[in-house]
N, C-alpha and C positions, 0 to 999 in steps of 0.2 A: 469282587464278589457281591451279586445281588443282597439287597437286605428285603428283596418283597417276599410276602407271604401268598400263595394261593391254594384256592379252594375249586371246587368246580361241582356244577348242582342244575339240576334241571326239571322242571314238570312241564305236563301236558295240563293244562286249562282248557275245561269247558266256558264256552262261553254262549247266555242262554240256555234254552230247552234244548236239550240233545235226544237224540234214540238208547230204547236201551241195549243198543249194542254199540253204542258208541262207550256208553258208560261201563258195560261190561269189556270192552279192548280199554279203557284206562284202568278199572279194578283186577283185570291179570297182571297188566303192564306193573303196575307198581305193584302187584304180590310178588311177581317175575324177580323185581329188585330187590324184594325182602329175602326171596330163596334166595339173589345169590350172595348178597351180604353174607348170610348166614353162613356160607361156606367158605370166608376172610377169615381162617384161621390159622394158628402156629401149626405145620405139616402137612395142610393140605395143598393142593398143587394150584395151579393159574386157571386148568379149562376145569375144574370142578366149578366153578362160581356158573360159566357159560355153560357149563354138560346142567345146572341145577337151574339156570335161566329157560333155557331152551326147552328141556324134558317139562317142566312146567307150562309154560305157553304153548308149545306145540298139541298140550297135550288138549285143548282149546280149541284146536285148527289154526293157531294164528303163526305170522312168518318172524321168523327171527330175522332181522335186517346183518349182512354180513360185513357191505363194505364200512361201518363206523362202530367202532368197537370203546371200549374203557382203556384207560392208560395209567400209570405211574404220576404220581403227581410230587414235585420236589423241589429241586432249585430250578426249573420251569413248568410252566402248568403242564403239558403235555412230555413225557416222559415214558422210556420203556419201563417196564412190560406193558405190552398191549396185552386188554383182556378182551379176550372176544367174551358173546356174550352166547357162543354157542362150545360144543364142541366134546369130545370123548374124558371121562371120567378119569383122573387120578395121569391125567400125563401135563407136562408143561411144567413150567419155573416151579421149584416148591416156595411156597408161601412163607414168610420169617416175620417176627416179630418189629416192628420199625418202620416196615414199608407201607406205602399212603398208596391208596388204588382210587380210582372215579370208577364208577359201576356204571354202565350206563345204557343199560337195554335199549333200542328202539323195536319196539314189537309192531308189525304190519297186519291187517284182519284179513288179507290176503296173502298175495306170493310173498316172499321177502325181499323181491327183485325191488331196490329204487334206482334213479338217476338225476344229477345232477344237473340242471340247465343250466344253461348259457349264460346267466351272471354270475354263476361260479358259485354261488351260496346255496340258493335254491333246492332242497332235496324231496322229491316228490317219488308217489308208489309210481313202478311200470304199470300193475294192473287198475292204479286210480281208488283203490280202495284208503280208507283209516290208514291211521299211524297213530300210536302213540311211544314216548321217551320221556324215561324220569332218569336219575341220574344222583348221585350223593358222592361223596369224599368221605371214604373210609378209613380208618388206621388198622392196622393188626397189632393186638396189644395182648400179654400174658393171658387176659381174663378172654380173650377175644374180640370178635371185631368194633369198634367206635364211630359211630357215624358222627364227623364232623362237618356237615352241613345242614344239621338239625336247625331250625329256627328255636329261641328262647325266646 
């Protein structure tokens, strides 16, 4: 039995002078993550966090990215439930007290179509537009949800 601990966390960094709509695809991006935090609680289901991601960002014009989703985080970093970071209200795993989720929107200022090249890592828009991805390690806990990948 593993004794490591993981977390997992991510932001979009500007770097220099940006547009303001570069700045405005990161100030949704990470609102996007606050909704769906917010919906990391005891009873609520798995696509409420994505139905509160998406309804929020869409509502922007921006693309919700489909194929890289949030996951369960535990005796490996990557673990089920996947959360997607879209999808219909009040269906999917119900939420319980204990479990550790990664949030982790990737919001596109265009389609939501990307693809991955040829080094395998690589993940870039089809239509060439922005991207932005943030990302936190959440707990669900009595009082509700705990971001643990806060910096102190």
């Amino acid at each position: 039995m593993s004794s490591a601990r993981y977390g997992d966390s991510a932001r979009t960094v500007a770097v220099g002078k940006i547009s303001a709509d570069a700045q405005k695809l990161l100030t949704v991006t990470e609102e996007g993550l606050r909704k769906g935090i917010e919906q990391c609680r005891e009873g609520n289901r798995i696509f409420d966090i994505g139905h509160s991601i998406q309804n929020y960002v869409e509502g922007y014009g921006y693309g919700v990215v489909r194929e890289f989703v949030g996951h369960g985080i535990g005796r490996a970093l990557h673990e089920e439930p996947q959360v997607p970071n879209y999808g219909p209200k009040g269906k999917g795993l119900l939420l319980k007290v204990g479990m550790v989720l990664a949030i982790e929107p990737m919001i596109n200022a265009g389609s939501h179509e990307v693809k991955v090249l040829k080094d395998g890592w690589t993940a870039v828009t089809v239509d060439h537009s922005l991207s932005a991805h943030f990302e936190h390690t959440v707990a669900i806990t009595p009082s509700g949800p705990e971001i643990l990948t806060l910096a102190k």
